[in-house]
PLY file of the C-alpha trace (Angstrom):
ply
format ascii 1.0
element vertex 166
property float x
property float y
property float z
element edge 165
property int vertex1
property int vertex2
end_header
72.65 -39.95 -23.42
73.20 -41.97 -20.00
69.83 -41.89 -17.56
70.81 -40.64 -14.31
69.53 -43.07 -11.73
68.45 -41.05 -8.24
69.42 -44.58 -6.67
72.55 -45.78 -6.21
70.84 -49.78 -6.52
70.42 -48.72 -10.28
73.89 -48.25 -10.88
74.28 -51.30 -12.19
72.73 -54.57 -12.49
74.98 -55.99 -9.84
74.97 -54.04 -7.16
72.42 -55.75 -4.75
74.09 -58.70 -5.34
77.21 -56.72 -4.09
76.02 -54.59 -1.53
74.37 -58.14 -0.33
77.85 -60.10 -0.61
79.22 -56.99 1.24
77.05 -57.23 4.35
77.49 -60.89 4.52
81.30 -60.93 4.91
81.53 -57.43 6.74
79.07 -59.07 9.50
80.82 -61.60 10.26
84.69 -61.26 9.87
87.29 -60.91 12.69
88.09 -57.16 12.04
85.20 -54.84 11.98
87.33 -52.09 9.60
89.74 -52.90 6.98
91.41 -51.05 4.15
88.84 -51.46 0.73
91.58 -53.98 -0.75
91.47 -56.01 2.27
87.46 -55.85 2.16
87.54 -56.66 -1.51
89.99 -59.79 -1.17
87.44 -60.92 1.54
84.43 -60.54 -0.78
85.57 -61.19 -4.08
89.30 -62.82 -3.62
90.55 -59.98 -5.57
92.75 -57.19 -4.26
92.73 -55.47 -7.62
88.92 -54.35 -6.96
89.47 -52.19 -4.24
87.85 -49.21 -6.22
85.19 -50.96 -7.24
84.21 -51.47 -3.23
84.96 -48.37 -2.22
82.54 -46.76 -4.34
79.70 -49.47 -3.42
80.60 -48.60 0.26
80.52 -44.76 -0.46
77.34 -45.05 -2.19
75.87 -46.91 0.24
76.24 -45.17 3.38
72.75 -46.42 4.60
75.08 -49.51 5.39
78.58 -48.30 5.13
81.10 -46.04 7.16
84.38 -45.06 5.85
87.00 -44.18 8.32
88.04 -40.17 8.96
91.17 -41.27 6.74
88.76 -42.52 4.29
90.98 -45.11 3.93
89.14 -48.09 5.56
85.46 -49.08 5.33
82.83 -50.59 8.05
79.29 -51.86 8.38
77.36 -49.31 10.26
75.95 -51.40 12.46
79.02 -53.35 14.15
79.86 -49.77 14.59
77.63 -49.50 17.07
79.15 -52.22 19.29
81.44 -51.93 21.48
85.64 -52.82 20.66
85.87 -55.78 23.04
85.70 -58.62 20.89
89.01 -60.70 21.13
89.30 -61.68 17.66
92.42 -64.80 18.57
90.03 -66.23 21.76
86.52 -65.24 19.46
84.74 -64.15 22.63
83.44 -61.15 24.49
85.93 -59.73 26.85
84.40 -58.81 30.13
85.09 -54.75 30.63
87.61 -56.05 33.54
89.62 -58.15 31.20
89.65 -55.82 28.66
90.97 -53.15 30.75
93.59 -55.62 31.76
95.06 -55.99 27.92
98.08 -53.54 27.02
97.13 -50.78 24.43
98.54 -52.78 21.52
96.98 -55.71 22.36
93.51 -53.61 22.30
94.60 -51.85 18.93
95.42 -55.15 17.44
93.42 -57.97 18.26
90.21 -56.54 19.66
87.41 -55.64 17.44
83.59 -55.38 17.71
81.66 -58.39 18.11
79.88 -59.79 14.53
76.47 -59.95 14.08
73.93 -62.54 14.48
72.06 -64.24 11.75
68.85 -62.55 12.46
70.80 -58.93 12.23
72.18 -59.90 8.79
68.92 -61.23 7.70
67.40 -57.65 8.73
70.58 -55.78 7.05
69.75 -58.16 3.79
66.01 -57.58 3.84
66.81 -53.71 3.87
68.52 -53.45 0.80
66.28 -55.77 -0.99
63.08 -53.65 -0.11
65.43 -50.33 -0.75
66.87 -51.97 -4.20
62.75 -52.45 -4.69
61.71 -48.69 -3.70
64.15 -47.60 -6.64
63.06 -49.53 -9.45
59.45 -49.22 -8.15
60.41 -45.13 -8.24
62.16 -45.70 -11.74
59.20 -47.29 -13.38
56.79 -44.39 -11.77
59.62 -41.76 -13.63
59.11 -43.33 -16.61
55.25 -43.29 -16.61
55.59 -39.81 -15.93
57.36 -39.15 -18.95
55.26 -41.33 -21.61
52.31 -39.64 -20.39
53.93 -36.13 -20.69
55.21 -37.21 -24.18
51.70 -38.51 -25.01
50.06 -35.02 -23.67
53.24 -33.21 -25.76
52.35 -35.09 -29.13
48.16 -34.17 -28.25
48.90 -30.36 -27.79
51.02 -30.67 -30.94
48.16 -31.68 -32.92
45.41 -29.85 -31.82
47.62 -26.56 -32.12
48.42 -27.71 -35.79
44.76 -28.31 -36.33
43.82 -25.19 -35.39
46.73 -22.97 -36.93
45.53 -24.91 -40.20
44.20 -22.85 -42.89
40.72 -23.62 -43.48
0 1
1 2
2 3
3 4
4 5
5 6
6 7
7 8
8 9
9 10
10 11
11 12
12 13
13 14
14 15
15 16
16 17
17 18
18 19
19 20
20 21
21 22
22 23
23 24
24 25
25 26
26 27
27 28
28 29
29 30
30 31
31 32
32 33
33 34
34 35
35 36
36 37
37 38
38 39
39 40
40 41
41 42
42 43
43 44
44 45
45 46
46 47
47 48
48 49
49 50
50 51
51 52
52 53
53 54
54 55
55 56
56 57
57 58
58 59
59 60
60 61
61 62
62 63
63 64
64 65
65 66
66 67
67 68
68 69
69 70
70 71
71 72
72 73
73 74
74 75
75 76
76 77
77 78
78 79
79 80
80 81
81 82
82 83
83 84
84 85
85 86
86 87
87 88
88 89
89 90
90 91
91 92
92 93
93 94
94 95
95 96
96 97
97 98
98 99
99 100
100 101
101 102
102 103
103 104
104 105
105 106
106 107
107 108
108 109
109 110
110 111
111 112
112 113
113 114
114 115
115 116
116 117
117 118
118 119
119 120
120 121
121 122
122 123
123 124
124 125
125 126
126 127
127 128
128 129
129 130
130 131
131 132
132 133
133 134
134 135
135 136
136 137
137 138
138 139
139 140
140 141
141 142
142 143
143 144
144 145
145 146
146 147
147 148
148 149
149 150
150 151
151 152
152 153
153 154
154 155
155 156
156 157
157 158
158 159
159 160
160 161
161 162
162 163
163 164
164 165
């Protein structure tokens, strides 16, 4: 029988690594959003795994936003910024020169602005302490049920013992 892990960081043995290569690239690309084949060429140079990432980003929405679609994934906090980063120039448009741009210019080529180094350190730092919590919660589980299992095989005896003909 397959344990059920409460965290999704249990999943597998890989998955800080990959919610960690995730934020890395997600923080710092051009596009802010992209379709999960697009994010999973751009993190693992392999279209094919586009599943695979869509699942990390779904179980991970403590980082991760999908699109209403569901189509396209995001880092949560770029989200938060707002869509006036010129991804061709690599600047901050001023609100007057982004007002200036025609709408398929803005749909196009404007994006939110990536993250600094100290907000991908913080994003990092965050999963690693999370990815801790659960195995620190997984080992507590599993004291739990030695010491039940101990208490189990005690009341066993003693309940033998004394149903034992004298």
């Amino acid at each position: 029988m397959t344990e059920k892990h409460s965290s999704p960081y249990l999943t597998d043995g890989n998955r800080l690594g990959d919610v960690i290569a995730a934020i890395q690239v997600m923080a710092v690309y051009k596009s802010y959003k992209l379709p999960f084949d697009q994010w999973a060429y751009r993190i693992t140079a392999d279209k094919r795994q586009a599943d695979r990432w869509k699942i990390v980003f779904l179980e991970h929405p403590e980082f991760f936003r999908l699109d209403s679609e569901r189509e396209r994934a995001s880092l949560v906090w770029r989200r938060q910024f707002p869509r006036r980063y010129d991804v061709d120039e690599e600047r901050v448009l001023t609100p007057n020169e982004y007002a200036a741009l025609p709408q398929q210019r803005k749909a196009e080529r404007v994006s939110r602005i990536p993250l600094s180094s100290s907000d991908i350190k913080a994003l990092i730092d965050t999963a690693v302490n999370l990815h801790s919590r659960a195995l620190e919660e997984q080992k507590d589980r599993r004291w739990w049920v030695a010491l039940a299992g101990a208490a189990g095989g005690l009341v066993g005896s003693i309940v033998g013992g004394l149903l034992k003909p004298h």
